[in-house]
C-alpha positions as MATLAB code, in Angstrom:
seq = 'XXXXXXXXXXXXXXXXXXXXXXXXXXXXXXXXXXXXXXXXXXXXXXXXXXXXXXXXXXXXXXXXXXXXXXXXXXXXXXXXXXXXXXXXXXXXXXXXXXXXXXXXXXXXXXXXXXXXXXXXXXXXXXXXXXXXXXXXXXXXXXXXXXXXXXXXXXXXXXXXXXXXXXXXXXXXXXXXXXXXXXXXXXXXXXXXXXXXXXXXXXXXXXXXXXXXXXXXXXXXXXXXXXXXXXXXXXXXXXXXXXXXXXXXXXXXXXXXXXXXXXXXXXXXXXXXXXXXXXXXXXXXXXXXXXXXXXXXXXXXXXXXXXXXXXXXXXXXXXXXXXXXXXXXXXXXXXXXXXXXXXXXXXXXXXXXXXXXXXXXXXXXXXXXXXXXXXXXXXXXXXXXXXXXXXXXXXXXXXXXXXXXXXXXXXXXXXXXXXX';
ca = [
      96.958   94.035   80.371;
      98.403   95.979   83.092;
     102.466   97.231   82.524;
     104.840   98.582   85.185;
     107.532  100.536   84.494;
     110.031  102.583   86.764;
     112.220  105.443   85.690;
     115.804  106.351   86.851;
     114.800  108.346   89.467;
     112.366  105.722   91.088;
     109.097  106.890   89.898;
     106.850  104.319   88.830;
     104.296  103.993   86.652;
     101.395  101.746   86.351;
      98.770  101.805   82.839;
      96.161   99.509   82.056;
      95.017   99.351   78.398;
      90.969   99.631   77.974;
      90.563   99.667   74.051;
      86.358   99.768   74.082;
      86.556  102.608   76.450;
      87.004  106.651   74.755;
      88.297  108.048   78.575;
      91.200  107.778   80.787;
      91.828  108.182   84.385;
      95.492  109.317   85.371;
      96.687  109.868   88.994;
      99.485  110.638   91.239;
      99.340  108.376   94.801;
     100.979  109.803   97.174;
     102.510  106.669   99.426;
     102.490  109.541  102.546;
      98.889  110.251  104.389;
      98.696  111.924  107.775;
      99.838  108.847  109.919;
     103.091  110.288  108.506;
     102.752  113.365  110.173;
     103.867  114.570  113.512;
     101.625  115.685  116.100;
     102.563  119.043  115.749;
     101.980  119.686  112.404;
      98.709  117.802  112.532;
      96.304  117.818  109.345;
      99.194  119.434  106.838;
      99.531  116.428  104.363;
      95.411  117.304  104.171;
      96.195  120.871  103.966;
      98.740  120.882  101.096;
      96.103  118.614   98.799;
      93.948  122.170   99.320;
      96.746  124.160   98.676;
      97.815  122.533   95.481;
      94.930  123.128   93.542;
      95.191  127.339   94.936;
      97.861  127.799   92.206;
     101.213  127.485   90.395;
     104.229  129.809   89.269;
     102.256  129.517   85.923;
      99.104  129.121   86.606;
      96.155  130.379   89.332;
      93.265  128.668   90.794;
      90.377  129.897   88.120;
      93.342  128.794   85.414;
      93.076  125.709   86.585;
      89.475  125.282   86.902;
      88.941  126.609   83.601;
      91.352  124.582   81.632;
      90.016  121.090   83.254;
      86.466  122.523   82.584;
      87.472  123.162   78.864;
      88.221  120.001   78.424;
      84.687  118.519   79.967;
      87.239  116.136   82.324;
      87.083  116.201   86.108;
      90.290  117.132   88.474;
      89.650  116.154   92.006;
      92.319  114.469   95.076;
      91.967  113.138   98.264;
      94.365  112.570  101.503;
      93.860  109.339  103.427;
      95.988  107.927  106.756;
      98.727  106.028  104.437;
      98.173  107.871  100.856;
      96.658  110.620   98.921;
      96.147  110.477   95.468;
      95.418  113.865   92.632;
      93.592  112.246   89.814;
      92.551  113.348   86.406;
      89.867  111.932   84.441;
      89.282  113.230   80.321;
      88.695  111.881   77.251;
      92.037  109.901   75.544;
      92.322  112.888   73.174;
      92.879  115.399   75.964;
      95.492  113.250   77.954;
      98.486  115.246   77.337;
      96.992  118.285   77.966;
      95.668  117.037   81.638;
      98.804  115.565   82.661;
     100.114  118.937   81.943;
      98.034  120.447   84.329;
      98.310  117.325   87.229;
     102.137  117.670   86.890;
     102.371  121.232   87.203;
     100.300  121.398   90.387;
     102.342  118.794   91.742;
     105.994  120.303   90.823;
     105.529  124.138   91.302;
     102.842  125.019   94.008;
     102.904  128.698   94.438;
     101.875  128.008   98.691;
     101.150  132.254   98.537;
     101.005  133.691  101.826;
      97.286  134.833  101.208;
      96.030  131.985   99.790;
      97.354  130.273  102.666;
      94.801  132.416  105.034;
      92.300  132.260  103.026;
      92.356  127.901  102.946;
      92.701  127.792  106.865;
      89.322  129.656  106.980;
      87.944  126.747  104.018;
      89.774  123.940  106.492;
      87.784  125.062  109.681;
      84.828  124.631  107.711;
      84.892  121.432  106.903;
      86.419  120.711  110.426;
      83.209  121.959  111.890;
      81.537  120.174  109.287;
      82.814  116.604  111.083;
      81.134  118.110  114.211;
      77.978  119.057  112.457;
      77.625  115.072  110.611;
      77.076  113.005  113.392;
      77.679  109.775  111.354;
      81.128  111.175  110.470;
      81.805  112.088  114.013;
      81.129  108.721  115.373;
      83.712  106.928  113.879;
      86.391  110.015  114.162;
      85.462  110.022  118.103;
      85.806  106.197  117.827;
      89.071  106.052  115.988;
      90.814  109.048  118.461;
      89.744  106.601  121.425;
      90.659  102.889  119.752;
      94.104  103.887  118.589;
      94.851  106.596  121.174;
      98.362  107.947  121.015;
      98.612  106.896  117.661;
      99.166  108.773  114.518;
      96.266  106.273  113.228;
      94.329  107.779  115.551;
      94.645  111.436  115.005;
      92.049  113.019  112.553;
      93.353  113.484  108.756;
      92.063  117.265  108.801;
      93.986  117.705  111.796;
      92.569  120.093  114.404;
      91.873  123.827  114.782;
      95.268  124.492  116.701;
      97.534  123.071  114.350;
      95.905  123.764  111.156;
      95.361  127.481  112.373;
      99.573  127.365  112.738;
     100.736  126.519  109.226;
     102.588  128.248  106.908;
     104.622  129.044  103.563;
     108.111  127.835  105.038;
     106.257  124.955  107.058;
     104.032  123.755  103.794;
     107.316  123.934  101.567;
     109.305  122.282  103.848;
     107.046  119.494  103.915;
     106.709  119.464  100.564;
     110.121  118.982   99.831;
     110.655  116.617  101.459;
     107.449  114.352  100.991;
     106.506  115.160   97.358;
     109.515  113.053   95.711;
     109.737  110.422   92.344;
     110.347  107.690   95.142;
     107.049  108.118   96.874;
     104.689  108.340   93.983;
     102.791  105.771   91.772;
     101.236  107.397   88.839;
      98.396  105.314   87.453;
      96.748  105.072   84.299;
      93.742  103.129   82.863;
      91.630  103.518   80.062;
      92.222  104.057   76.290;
      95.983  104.577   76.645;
      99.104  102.794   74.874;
     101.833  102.669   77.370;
     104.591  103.890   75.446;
     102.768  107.275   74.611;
     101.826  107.408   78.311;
     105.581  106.747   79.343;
     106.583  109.412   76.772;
     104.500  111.810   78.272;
     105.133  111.175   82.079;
     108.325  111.398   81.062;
     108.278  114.946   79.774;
     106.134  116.398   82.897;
     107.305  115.078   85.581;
     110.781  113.940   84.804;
     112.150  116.544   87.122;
     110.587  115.188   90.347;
     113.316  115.015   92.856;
     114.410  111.959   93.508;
     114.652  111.208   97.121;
     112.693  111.712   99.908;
     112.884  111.016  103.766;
     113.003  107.600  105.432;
     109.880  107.386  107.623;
     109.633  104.973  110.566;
     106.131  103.145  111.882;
     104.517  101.480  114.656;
     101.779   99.430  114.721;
      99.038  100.696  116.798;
      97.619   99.038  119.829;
      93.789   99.089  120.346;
      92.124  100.608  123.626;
      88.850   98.589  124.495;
      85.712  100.058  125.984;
      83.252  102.354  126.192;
      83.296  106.590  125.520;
      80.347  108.582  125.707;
      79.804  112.362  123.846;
      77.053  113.762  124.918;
      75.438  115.744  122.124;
      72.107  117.247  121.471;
      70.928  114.953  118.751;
      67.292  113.334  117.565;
      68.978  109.858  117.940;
      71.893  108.057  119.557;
      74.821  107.156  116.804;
      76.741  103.949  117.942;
      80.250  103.113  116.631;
      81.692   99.240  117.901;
      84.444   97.606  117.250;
      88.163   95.298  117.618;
      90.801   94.999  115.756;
      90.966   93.610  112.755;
      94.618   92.440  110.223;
      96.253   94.424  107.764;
      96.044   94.633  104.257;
      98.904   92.021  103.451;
      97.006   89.197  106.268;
      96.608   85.910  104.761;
      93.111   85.766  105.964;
      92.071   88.906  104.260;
      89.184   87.103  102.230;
      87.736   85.409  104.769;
      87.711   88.584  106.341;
      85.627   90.237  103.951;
      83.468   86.901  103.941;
      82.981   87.559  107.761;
      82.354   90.963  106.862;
      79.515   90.271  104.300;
      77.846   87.916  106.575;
      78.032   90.311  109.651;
      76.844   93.668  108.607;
      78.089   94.590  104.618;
      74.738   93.418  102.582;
      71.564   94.187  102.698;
      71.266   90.179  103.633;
      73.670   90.401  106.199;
      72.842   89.387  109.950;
      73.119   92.867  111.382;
      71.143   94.579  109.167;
      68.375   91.587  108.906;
      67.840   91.663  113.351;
      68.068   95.120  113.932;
      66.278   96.885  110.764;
      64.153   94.209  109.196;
      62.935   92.388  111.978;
      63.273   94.833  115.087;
      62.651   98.237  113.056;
      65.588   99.730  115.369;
      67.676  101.662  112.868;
      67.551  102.813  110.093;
      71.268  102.899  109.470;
      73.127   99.820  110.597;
      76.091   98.211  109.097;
      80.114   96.461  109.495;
      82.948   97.469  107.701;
      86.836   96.962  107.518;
      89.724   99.264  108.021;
      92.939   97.654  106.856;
      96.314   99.419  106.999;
     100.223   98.556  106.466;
     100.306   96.988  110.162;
      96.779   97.099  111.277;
      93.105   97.117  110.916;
      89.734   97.111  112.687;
      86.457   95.423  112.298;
      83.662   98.404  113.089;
      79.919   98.186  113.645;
      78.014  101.178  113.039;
      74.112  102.171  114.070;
      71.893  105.079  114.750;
      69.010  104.472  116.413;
      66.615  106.369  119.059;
      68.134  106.507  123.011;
      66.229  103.944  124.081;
      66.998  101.416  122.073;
      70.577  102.062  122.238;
      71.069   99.319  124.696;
      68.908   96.493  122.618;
      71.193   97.249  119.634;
      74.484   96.846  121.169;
      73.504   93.482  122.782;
      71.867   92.500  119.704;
      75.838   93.196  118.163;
      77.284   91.576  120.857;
      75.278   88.403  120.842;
      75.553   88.076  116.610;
      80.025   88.711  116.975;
      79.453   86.002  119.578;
      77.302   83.730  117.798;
      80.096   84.388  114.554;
      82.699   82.999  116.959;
      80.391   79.960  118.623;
      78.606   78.468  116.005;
      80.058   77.623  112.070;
      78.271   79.933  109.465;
      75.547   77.763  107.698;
      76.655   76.448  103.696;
      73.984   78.960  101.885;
      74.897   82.086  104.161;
      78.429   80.847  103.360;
      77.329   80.626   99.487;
      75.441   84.196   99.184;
      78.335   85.876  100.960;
      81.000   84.871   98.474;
      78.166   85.720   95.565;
      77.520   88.840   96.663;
      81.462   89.708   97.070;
      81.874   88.432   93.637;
      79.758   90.359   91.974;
      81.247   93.540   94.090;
      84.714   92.791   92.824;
      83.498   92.209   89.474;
      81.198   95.488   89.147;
      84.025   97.358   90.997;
      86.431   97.145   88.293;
      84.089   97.853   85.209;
      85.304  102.112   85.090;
      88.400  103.949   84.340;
      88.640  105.317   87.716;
      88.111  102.260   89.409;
      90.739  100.015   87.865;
      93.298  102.756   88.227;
      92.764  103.320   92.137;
      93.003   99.081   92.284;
      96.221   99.243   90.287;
      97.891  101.879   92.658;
      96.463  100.374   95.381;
      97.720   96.948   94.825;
     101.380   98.497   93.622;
     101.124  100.065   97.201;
     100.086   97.364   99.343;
     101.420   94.217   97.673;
     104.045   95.327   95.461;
     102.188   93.434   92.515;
      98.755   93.392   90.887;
      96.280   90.427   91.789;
      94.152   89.219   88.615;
      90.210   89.298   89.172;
      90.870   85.842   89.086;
      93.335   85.459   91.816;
      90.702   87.437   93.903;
      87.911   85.503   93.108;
      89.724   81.999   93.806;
      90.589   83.789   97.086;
      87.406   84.306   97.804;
      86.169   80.987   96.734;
      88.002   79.130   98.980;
      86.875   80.390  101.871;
      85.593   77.745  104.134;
      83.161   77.805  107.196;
      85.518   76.384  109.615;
      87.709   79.672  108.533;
      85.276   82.287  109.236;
      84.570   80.729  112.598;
      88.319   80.939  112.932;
      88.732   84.505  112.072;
      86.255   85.165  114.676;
      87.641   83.620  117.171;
      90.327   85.074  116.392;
      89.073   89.068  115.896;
      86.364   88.576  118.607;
      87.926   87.722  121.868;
      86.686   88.041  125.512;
      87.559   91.876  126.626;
      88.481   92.903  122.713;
      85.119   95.388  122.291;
      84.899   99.202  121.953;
      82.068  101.432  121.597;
      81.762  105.069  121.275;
      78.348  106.331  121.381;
      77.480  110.140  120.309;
      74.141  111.477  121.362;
      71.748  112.459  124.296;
      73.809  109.819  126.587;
      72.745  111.162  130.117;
      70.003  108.684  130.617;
      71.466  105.467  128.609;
      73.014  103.871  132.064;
      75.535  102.421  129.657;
      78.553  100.285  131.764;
      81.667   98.133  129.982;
      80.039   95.048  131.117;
      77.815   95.519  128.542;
      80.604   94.914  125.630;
      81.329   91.984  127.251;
      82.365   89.479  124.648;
      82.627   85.975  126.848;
];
């Protein structure tokens, strides 16, 4: 049974009781990410999940390592476009003791001067790191293009030049302002009893300030068409796609239906005509990006140069063939099987209900039972996935990025065309 409760000063606070479980995952979401950023200041909502774990008033970096160490639990966060989230995981006995740490790196960050140096140097790294995966790359290079001009677009560890000008008033300032009771969800799962957890939020981080700013969004408009990077690589690495609905859309499960069936199984028609039967790529697969007010449908595949061309017609004639012909009843029936059993597995840890709870609270404003998702899923008809497509895979709608030796590809737009 999942409970919500929010405090006085608008923090809320999600737990879900797991009695046959001995752990418990605990986490702060963040309902800021860097599409909330402006240009100028570029990568810092990454930057200050670094520079949180580099100390407190109280306590220093090798403190903090030590004390989640000593209590066998693991402290890690993350910063995504529309969130980050600083999560704890222990055993229930050591609770109190790791919300003690999680709150105090998220009310009294020392942001020291030196530390701040050092992390740019740490930042760069993993910058160049991006530029060294070429899988990674692909879809950054892809997303900068598709949602040009958009904070959506820009990268979430910013870039060299505005990472490399950060500092202690900047981060605090930010901080301030972002880091408030208003925009958090703390959320809980495992073998908890709400009222202790309540109690216990209650002490550590019942002096959260209480408001933060206002911020205003756009949703972002896609650019079609093809980029090339040249890069000295052993193969080509091909990112496609359109644009695809936001979290709240209607159709949202027959989008991940469409999904499945395209290029998210092992079944699925992508991987099936370009791997199986072709022995193209080794790598080839769809996915979905869904946000507040917007979303994409992307194709990824690397393969050697010379096939680069047979692989993006072979995508182009299967999104076509998704929005000409209804999806036959057993592709339809293994699609929805093999979701189900996703959703189901999904949910079976700690960590993974909690990041569905705060996700949901985020999102929706409510939690969905497995069985409201499964119905959703289960009614799902043909004649909607042909819909969707139709819909998501219009004449002129395509874009491609492709990263590799592209000198000799003879790649044109007319190639993406979707008719």
């Amino acid at each position: 049974m999942i409970v919500r409760e929010q405090f006085d000063n608008g923090l809320c606070l999600l737990t879900e009781s797991m009695p046959d479980v001995r752990s418990v995952s605990f986490a702060a979401w963040l309902t800021r990410g860097s599409r909330h950023e402006s240009a100028t200041h570029s990568g810092i909502a990454h930057f200050i999940e670094h520079m949180l774990f580099k100390g407190t008033a109280t306590r220093s970096a090798e403190d903090i390592a030590q004390e989640i160490d000593s209590l066998g639990g693991q402290l890690d966060a993350f910063t995504a476009k529309e969130c980050a989230s600083y999560y704890v995981k222990v055993l229930d006995e050591h609770l109190p003791r790791a919300v003690d740490v999680l709150a105090d790196l998220l009310l009294h960050p020392a942001f020291d001067a030196g530390d701040i140096e050092r992390e740019k140097k740490v930042v760069l790294e993993e910058i160049k790191m991006v530029e060294d995966t070429p899988d990674d790359l692909v879809h950054e290079l892809f997303t900068q293009r598709f949602w040009s001009g958009h904070p959506l677009g820009r990268p979430i560890l910013g870039v060299p030049e505005t990472v490399g000008e950060l500092d202690a008033a900047t981060l605090r300032e930010y901080f301030g302002r972002v880091y408030t009771a208003k925009n958090l969800v703390l959320a809980v799962a495992g073998h908890v009893d709400h009222a202790a957890v309540r109690d216990l939020v209650a002490d550590t981080f019942g002096s959260l300030p209480l408001n933060g700013e206002r911020v205003e969004t756009s949703a972002p408009t896609a650019t079609p068409g093809l980029a090339l990077r040249d890069k000295a690589l052993e193969q080509c690495h091909i990112c496609l796609g359109v644009s695809g609905y936001p979290q709240q859309h209607d159709d949202r499960y027959v989008c991940y239906v469409l999904n499945v069936v395209l290029g998210g199984s092992m079944s699925s028609r992508l991987f099936q005509n370009i791997r199986e039967k072709r022995g193209l790529a080794y790598a080839v697969s769809s996915g979905l990006v869904s946000y507040r007010d917007g979303g994409a449908v992307t194709i990824y595949a690397g393969c050697d140069t010379d096939a680069v061309r047979e692989v993006i017609d072979l995508v182009v004639a299967e999104l076509q063939d998704l929005r000409d012909r209804p999806i036959a009843s057993e592709e339809l029936r293994r699609a929805k099987d093999h979701l189900r059993g996703s959703l189901v597995l999904g949910l079976e840890s700690t960590s993974s209900r909690m990041s569905h709870m705060a996700r949901q609270e985020i999102y929706f404003g409510r939690q969905f039972t497995l069985d409201e998702m499964l119905q959703g899923v289960e009614l799902v008809t043909s004649d909607d996935v042909q819909r969707v497509a139709r819909d998501l895979f219009p004449p002129g709608g395509l874009a491609a990025t492709v990263l590799g030796p592209v000198d000799r590809l003879g790649l044109s737009e007319d190639q993406l065309g979707l008719v």
